[in-house]
ZAVEXPA-980206 format. One line per field, with one value per residue (C-alpha): residue number from 1; x, y, z. Coordinates in steps of 0.05 Angstrom, whole numbers, plus 5000, padded with zeros to 4 digits. Layout:
% residues N
i <- (NUM/...) .
east <- (X/...) .
north <- (Y/...) .
up <- (Z/...) .
***
This chain:
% residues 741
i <- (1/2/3/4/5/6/7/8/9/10/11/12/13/14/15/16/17/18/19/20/21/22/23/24/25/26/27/28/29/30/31/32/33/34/35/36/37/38/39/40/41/42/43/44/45/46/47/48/49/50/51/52/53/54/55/56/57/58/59/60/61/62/63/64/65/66/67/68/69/70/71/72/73/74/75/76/77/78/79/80/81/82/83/84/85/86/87/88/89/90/91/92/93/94/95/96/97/98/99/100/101/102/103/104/105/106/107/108/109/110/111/112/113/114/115/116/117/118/119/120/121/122/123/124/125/126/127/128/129/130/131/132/133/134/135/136/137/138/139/140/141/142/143/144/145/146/147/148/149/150/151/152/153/154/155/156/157/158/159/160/161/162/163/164/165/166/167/168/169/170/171/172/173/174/175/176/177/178/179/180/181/182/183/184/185/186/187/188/189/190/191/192/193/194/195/196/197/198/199/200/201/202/203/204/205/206/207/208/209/210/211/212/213/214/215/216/217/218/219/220/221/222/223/224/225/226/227/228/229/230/231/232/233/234/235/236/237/238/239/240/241/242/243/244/245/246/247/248/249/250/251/252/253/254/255/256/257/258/259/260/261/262/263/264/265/266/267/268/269/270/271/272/273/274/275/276/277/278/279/280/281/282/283/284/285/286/287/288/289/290/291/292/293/294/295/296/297/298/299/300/301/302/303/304/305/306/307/308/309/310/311/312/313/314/315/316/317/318/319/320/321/322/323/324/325/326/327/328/329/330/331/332/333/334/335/336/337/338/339/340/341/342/343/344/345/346/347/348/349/350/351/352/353/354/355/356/357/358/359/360/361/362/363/364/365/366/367/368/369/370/371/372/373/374/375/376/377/378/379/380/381/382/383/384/385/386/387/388/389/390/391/392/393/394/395/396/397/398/399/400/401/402/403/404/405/406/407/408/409/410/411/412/413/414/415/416/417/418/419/420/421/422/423/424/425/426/427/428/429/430/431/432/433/434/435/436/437/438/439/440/441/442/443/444/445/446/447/448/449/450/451/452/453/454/455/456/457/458/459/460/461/462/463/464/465/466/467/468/469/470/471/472/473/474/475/476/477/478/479/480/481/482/483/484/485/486/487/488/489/490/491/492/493/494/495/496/497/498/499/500/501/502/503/504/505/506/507/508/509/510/511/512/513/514/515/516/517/518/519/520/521/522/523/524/525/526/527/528/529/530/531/532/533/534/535/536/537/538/539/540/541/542/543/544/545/546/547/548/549/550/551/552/553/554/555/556/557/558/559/560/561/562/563/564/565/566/567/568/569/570/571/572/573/574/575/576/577/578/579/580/581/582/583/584/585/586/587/588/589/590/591/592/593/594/595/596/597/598/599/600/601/602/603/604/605/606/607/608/609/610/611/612/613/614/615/616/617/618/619/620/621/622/623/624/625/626/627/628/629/630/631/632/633/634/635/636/637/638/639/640/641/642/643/644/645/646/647/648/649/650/651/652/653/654/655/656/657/658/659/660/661/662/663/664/665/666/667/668/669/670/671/672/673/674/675/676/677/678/679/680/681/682/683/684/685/686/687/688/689/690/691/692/693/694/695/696/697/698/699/700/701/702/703/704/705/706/707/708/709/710/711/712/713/714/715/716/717/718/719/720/721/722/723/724/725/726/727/728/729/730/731/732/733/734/735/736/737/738/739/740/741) .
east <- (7786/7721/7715/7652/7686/7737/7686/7642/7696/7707/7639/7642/7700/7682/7615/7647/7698/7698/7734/7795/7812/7798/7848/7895/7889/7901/7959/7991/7972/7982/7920/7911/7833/7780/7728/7729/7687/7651/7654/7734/7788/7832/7894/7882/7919/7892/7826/7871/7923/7865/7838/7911/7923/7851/7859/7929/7898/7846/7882/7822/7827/7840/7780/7732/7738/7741/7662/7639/7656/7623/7564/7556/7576/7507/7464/7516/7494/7431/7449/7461/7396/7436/7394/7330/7385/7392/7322/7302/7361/7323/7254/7300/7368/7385/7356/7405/7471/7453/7467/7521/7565/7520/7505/7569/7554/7492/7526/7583/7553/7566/7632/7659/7733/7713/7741/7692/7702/7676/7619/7594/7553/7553/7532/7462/7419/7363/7415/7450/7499/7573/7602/7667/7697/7754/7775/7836/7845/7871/7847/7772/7746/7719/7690/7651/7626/7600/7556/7529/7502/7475/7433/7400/7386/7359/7331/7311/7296/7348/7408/7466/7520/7578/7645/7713/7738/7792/7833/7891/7923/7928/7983/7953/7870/7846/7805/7770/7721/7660/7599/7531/7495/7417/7347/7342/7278/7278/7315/7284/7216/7250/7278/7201/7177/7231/7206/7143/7148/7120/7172/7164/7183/7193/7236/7283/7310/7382/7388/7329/7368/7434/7401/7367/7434/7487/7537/7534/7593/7588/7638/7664/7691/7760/7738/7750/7690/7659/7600/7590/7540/7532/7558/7618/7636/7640/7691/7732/7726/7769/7735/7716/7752/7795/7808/7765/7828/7868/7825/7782/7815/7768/7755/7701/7687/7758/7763/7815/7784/7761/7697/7686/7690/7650/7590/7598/7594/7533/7500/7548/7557/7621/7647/7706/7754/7793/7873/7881/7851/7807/7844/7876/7836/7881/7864/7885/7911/7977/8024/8075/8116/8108/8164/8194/8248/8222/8214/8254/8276/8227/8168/8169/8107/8085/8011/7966/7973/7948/7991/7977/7962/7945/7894/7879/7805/7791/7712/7684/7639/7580/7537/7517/7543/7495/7501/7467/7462/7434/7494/7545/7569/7564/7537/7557/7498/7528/7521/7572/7582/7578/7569/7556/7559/7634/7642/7606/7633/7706/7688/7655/7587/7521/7460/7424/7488/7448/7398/7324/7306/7345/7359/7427/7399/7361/7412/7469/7409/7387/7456/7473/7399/7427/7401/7450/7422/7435/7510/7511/7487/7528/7590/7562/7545/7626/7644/7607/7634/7702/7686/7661/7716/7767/7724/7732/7803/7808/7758/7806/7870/7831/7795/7869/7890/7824/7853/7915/7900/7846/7904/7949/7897/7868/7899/7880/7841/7803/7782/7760/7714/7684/7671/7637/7579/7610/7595/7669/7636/7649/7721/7748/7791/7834/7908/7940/8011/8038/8096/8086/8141/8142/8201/8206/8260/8309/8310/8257/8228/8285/8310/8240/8253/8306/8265/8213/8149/8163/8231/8202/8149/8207/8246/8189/8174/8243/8247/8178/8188/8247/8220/8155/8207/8231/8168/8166/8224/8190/8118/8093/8037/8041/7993/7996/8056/8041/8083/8152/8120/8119/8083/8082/8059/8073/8030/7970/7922/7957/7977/8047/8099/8164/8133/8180/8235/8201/8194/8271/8299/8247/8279/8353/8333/8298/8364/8403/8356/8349/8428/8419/8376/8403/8378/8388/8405/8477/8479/8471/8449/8386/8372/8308/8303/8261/8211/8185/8136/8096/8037/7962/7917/7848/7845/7789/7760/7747/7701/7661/7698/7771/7765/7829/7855/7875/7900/7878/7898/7959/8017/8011/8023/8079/8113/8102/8140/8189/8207/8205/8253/8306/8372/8388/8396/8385/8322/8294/8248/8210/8224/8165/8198/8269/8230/8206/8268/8332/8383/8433/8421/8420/8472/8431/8456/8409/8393/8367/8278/8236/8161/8116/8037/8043/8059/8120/8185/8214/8282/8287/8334/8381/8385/8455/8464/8447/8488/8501/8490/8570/8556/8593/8570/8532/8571/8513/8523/8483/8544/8597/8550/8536/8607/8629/8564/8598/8667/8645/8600/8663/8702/8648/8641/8719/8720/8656/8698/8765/8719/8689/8754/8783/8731/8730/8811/8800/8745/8793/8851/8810/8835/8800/8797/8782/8784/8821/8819/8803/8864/8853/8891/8889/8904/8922/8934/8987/8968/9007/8983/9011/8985/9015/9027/8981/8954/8878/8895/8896/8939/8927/8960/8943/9005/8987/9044/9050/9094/9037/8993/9026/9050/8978/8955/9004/8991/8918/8929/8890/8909/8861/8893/8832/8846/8890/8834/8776/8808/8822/8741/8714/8763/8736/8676/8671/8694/8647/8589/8602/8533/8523/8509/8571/8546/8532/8617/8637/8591/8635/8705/8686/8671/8735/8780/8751/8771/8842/8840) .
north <- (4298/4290/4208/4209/4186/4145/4097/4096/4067/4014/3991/3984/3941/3896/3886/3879/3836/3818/3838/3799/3841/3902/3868/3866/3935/3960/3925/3945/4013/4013/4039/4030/4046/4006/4054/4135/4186/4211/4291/4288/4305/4256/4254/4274/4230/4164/4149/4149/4100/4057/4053/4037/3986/3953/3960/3927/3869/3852/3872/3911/3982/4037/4073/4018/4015/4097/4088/4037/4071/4131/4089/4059/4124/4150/4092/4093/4171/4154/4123/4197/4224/4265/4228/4280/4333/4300/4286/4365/4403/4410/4372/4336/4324/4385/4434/4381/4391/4466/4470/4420/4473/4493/4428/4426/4506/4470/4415/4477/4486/4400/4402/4468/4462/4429/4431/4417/4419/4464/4449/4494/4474/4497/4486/4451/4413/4377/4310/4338/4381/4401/4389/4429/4399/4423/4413/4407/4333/4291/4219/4239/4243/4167/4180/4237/4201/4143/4194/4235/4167/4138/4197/4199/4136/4133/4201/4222/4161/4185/4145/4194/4172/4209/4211/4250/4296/4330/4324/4367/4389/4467/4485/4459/4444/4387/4411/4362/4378/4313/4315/4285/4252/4245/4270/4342/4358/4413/4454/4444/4467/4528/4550/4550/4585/4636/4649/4662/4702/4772/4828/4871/4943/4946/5003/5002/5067/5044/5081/5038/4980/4994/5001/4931/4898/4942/4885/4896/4913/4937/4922/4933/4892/4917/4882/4950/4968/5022/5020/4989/4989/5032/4972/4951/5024/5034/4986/5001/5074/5074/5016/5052/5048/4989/4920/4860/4816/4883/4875/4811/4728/4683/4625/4587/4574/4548/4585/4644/4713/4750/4767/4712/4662/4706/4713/4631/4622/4666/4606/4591/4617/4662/4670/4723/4739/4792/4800/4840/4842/4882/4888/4849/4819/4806/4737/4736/4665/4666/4674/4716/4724/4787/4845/4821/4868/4912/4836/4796/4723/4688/4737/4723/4695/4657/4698/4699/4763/4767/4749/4794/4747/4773/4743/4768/4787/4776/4799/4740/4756/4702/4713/4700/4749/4775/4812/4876/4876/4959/4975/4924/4910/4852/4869/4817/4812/4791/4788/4774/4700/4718/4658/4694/4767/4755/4759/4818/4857/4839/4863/4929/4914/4925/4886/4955/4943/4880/4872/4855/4815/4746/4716/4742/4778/4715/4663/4717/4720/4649/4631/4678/4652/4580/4557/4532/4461/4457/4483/4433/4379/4390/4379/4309/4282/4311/4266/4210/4205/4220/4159/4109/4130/4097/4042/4025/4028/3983/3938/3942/3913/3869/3841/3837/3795/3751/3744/3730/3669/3643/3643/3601/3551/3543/3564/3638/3615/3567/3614/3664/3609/3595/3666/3672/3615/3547/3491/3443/3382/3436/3447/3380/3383/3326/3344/3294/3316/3339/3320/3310/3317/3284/3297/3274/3274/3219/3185/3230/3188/3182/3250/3264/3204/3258/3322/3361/3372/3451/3427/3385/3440/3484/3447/3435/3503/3523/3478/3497/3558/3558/3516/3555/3623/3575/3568/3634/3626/3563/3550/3501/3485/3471/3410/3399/3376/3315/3308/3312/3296/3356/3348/3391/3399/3430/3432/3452/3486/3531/3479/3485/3447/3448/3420/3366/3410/3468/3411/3383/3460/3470/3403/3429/3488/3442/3402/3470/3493/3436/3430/3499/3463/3425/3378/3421/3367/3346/3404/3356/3381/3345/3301/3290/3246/3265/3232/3246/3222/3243/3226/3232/3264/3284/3356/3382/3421/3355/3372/3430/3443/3464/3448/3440/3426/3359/3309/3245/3180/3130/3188/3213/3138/3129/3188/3171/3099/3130/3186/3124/3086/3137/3157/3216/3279/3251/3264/3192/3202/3153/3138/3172/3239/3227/3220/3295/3324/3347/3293/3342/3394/3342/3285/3223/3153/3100/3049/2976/2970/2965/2941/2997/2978/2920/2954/2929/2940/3005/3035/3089/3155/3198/3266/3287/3349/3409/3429/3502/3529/3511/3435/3448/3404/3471/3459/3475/3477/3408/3374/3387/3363/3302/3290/3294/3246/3202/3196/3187/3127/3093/3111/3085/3015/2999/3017/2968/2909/2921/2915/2857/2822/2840/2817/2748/2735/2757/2695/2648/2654/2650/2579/2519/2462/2384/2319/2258/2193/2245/2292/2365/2378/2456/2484/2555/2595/2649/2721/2775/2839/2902/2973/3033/3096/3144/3108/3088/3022/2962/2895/2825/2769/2690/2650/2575/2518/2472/2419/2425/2408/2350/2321/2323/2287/2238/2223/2218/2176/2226/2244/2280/2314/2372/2406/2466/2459/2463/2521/2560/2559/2570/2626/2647/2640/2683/2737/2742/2743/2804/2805/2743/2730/2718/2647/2624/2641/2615/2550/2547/2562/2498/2442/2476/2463/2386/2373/2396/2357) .
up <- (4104/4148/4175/4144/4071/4115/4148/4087/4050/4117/4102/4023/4037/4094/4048/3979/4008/4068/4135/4116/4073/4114/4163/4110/4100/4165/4175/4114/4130/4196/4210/4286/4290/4280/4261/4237/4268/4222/4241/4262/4208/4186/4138/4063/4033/4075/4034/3967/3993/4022/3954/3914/3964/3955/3877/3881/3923/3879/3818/3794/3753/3798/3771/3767/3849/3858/3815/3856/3929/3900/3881/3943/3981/3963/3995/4055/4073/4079/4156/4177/4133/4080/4030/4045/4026/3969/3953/3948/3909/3853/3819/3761/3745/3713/3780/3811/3763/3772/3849/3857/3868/3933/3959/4019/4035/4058/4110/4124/4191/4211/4171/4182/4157/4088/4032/3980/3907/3854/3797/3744/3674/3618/3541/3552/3503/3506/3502/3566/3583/3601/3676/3698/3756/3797/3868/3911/3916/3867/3844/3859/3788/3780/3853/3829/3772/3806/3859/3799/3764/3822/3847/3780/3771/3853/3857/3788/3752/3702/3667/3671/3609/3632/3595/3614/3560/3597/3663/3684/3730/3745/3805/3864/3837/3792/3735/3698/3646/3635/3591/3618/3568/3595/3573/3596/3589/3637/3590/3526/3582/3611/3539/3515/3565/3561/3495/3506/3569/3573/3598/3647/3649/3723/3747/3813/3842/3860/3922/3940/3913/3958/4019/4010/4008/4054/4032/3963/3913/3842/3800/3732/3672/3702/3766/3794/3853/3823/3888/3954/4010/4071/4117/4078/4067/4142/4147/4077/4074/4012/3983/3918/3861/3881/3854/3884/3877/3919/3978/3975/3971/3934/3970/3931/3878/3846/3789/3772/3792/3730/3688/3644/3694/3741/3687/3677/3753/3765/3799/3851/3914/3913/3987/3998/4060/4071/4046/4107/4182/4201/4276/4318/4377/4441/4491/4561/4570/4600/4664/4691/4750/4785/4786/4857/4847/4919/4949/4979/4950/5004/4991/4921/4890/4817/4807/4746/4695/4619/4566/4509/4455/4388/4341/4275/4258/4180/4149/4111/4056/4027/3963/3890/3830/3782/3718/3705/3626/3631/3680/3639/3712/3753/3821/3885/3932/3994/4066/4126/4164/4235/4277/4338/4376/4397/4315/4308/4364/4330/4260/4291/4264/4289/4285/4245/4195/4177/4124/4148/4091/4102/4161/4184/4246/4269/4253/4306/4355/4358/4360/4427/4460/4464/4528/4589/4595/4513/4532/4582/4544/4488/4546/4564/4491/4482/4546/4532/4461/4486/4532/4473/4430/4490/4505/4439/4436/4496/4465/4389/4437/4473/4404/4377/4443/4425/4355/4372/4422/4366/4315/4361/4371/4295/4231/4205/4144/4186/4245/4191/4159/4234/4246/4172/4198/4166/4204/4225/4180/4117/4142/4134/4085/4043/4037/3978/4004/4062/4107/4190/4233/4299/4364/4433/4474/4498/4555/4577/4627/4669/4668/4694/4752/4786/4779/4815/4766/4767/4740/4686/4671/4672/4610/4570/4560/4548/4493/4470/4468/4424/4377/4365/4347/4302/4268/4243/4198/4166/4133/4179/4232/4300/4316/4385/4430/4484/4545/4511/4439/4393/4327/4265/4193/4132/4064/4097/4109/4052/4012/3974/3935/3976/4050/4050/4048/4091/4149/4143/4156/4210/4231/4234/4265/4320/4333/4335/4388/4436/4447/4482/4540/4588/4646/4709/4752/4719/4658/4598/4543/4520/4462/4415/4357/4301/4249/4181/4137/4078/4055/4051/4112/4126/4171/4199/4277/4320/4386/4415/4472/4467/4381/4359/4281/4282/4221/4212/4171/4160/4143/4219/4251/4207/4222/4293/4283/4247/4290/4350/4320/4312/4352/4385/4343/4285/4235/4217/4139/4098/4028/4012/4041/4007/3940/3954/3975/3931/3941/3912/3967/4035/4048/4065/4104/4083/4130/4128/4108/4152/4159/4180/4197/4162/4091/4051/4068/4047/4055/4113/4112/4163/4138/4157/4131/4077/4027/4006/3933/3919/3944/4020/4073/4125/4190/4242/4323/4328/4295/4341/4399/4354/4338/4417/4430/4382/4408/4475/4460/4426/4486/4538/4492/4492/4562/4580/4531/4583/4639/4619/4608/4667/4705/4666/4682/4745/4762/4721/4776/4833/4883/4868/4927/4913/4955/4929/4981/5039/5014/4999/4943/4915/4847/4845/4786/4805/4770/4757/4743/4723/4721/4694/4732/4712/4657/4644/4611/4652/4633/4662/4659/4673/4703/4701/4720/4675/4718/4770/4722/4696/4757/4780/4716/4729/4803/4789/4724/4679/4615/4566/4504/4487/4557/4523/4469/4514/4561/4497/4469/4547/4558/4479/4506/4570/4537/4482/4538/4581/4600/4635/4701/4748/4772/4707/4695/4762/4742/4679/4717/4771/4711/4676/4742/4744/4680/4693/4765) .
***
């Protein structure tokens, strides 16, 4: 199949329905050309498929879209000027109907390897007539039917009713049979004039008649040759008294080779090859290594020598069958297609062999007389269309790169309204419902403080990176990402039911995929907390340069406080997202309300964990790092709490000194303290003397009874404050020791 029918149906469809759809297409197809040459050969198979896939897409009738690319095929033809073929096959609709058949014999010398179909009429009326239609491809019928009613009604002024009253299919050809319904004038003219036509007694010597047409064959209701002409006898001397079908292949029109289709057919151009070759040509196109046989092995040498290549030589045959009603014999008036003298020199003929009456000698001669610069620039329109055709490759890929960047930047649907002329104030765009996602990473700042900005570059795309392959498992849209921020959507700008839930899994995945980067500097595996809110937003193109699709209104600050008051590897949701989620599917901890932008408070959600269909708690690789995150905080807070204590008991036994009537008098506290061997726990002990004690209460004649009561709230006291300052303890130890003094 010529491009010509290819590109024409490109065109119907980027018009009828735009170039999204087109795009579609191709990809479906896997079509990797943007446009079809209209005089190269594609598959036969491809315009069909392009059609099924359009009708499925639309979900329109098959045969409804086959009529309307045939309708518009015949204003689309009119680019490359077929229409003034067109314009003068006949002077009405019938002379038209009449030479259907010959219309492609006319366009055989742009479209050489055609395969056109076959027409013939039949049974005409002054109401219209009877259409036979057959041809080698299937699935063209509605096609056909929308060309014939559109030249009528543009050429002819005529409304062509047609209907199908038969289709089937015989071996390898599709015969269908359709009546035209139209006002046929023409024929009710002709038959009148017929009628009252004068006849003329005209006589015709045949020998006379035979040497007009050398070509000619005569042949009987046995389709046996009963006489041929001078030329074709030169080549067949046994031609007489064989079968056509013995000798001869029909080649056009379709029809089975006998007499009553021949008489019906009279109008058609019957073109015939030979069954066998006339010879066998030989080419010189090969190599061969010499016989080195009397050389030696360094003399030896690869040389050029003919390869005898055989090509078969067949006698084509064009012309129009008549019958002779005095003879009872059908005579075929025909003459041979010779393109050029390298044809004629195969087939043995001669220019003499040739009749003078039609143009066969001109059309060889003209045809040999082509001029060198015509040659020449026939091989530079060739180059330079070679050229174009990869230029426009290169242009295809680098139009798909283009794409491809555009599509990362702003949403597919939205791009495509750009490029169709809308103006960004008609692309904002109210979304009732939709959930935003926001994530940043912990303690970002000062894992930045001990890295190089290459480094920190470095990580961010790494984790980037993974999660934007995440996002092509889930139905969500990247918004932007700031500094370690990364912020996504789901529910627009295709809206949809389940973007609470589409943004949780994207939200698992997330977690899975950021415990696979670590800080370089000590190889801990980072940590983001995550956000979620749902609610209503406004989205729209902000800017001229570098426009981005941004969102807009109170559901994207939410989600932002949300996700900021998180912990590590967790994913922090609103009540307004738990309401849209299936509590039977995800475990939930809830957690105390909070006030967010001065709204009420509401209750907040940690989404744990998804459940499988049977209920099970999904175990995925973000747990166990969780878990071990867990147990080491509890094992870093009870070993703060020993710390603290020990450093409190420690202060406590340190010497105090005071003066008494110019006497330094000293209380010390002895301590014992006792480690274990290769243990991690330490155990301290306080010693204090209690005779000391009271023998300095009694020397210095004070007695107060809440000393062991005071001593036991202070020491209380210190303990439960690990975080203050060590003078504000030792300030607390020195008014203890003067109350015991």
């Amino acid at each position: 199949m010529y491009g010509l029918l290819l590109q024409s149906a490109v065109e119907i469809i980027r018009d009828k329905y735009g170039q999204e759809t087109w795009e579609q297409i191709k990809t479906t197809l896997n079509i990797d050309v943007n446009s079809f040459s209209a005089f190269q050969q594609y598959g036969e198979t491809l315009f069909i498929r392009i059609v099924q896939l359009l009708s499925q897409m639309k979900n329109e009738p098959l045969s409804d879209v086959m009529d309307l690319f045939g309708i518009e095929f015949v204003s689309y033809i009119s680019t490359y000027g077929y229409d003034r073929i067109l314009r003068i096959l006949g002077h009405n609709m019938r002379d038209f109907l009449n030479g259907l058949d010959n219309l492609h014999e006319y366009m055989r010398y742009s479209y050489p390897r055609m395969r056109p179909p076959s027409f013939y009429v039949e049974k005409e009326t002054a109401e219209g007539l009877t259409l036979h239609y057959r041809s080698r491809r299937r699935g063209f019928v509605h096609y056909v039917v929308g060309q014939i009613t559109e030249i009528g009604r543009r050429y002819y002024n005529t409304d062509v009713e047609i209907e199908i009253i038969s289709e089937r299919e015989e071996l390898d050809v599709t015969y269908v049979i359709l009546e035209l319904k139209f006002e046929n004038t023409a024929f009710v003219k002709e038959t009148i004039a017929n009628r009252d036509s004068n006849d003329l007694d005209l006589s015709l010597d045949s020998n006379t008649f035979f040497e007009l047409f050398p070509f000619h064959m005569v042949i009987s209701e046995s389709l046996k040759i009963i006489s041929a002409g001078d030329s074709l006898t030169q080549l067949f001397p046994n031609i007489i008294g064989e079968l056509v079908r013995d000798i001869f292949h029909l080649i056009r029109p379709i029809i089975t080779l006998n007499w009553s289709h021949i008489i019906s057919y009279s109008n058609n151009v019957f073109e015939f090859t030979t069954m066998e070759p006339l010879r066998k040509r030989i080419q010189e196109n090969n190599t061969q290594i010499n016989d080195a046989s009397k050389q030696n092995d360094s003399e030896m040498l690869l040389t050029m020598s003919p390869q005898r290549d055989n090509q078969e030589i067949y006698l084509r045959l064009r012309g129009q069958m008549l019958y002779l009603h005095e003879w009872k014999t059908i005579i075929y008036l025909a003459t041979p297609v010779l393109e050029n003298l390298d044809v004629m020199i195969d087939t043995d003929l001669f220019i003499n062999d040739l009749s003078m009456h039609d143009s066969s000698r001109d059309l060889v001669l003209a045809g040999t007389q082509q001029s060198a610069e015509l040659n020449l620039a026939l091989d530079q329109e060739k180059q330079k269309s070679k050229a174009l055709e990869e230029s426009m490759k290169k242009l295809d890929i680098e139009m798909k790169k283009t794409d491809l960047l555009l599509y990362q930047m702003i949403p597919k649907k939205i791009a495509d309204r750009l490029r169709n002329g809308e103006t960004t104030a008609n692309l904002c765009e109210t979304f009732e419902s939709c959930t935003v996602l926001f994530s940043d990473v912990v303690g970002f700042t000062s894992i930045c403080a001990s890295l190089t900005p290459m480094e920190v570059v470095s990580i961010l795309n790494e984790m980037y990176t993974k999660f934007d392959k995440c996002l092509e498992n889930h139905s969500c849209y990247k918004v932007e990402t700031i500094g370690d921020a990364y912020m996504l959507v789901s529910g627009l700008p295709e809206r949809a039911r389940n973007h609470a839930s589409e943004i949780i899994d994207m939200a698992f995945d997330m977690l899975d995929a950021i415990i696979t980067v670590s800080n370089p500097t000590n190889n801990e595996k980072l940590k983001i907390r995550i956000g979620c809110h749902s609610g209503q937003v406004i989205a729209g193109i902000a800017g001229i340069k570098m426009p981005r699709y941004c969102l807009f209104g109170d559901a994207v600050s939410k989600a932002n406080i949300i996700e900021q008051t998180c912990k590590a590897l967790h994913i922090h949701i609103s009540y307004e997202t738990y309401k849209l989620l299936d509590q039977k599917l995800y475990e939930f901890e809830e957690r105390l309300k909070m006030t967010i932008n001065g709204s009420l408070p509401m209750n907040t959600y940690f989404v744990l964990s998804k459940k499988d269909r049977l209920g099970n708690k999904q175990i995925r690789p973000f747990h166990h790092v969780f878990e071990e995150m867990k147990q080491q905080e509890i094992e870093e807070t009870k070993l703060k709490q020993i710390k603290t204590i020990k450093s409190v008991k420690i202060n406590d036994s340190l010497p105090v000194t005071s003066k008494s009537n110019g006497i330094i008098q000293s209380l010390s506290s002895s301590n014992s303290i006792s480690r274990s061997t290769g243990s991690v726990e330490l155990t301290t002990s306080t010693k204090i003397n209690s005779n000391d004690v009271i023998s300095h209460r009694a020397e210095n004649n004070i007695t107060n009874p809440r000393i062991n009561n005071n001593q036991s709230s202070k020491m209380h006291e210190t303990a439960s404050e690990p975080r203050q300052s060590i003078t504000s303890v030792q300030g607390r130890l020195r008014s203890r020791t003067c109350e015991l003094l």
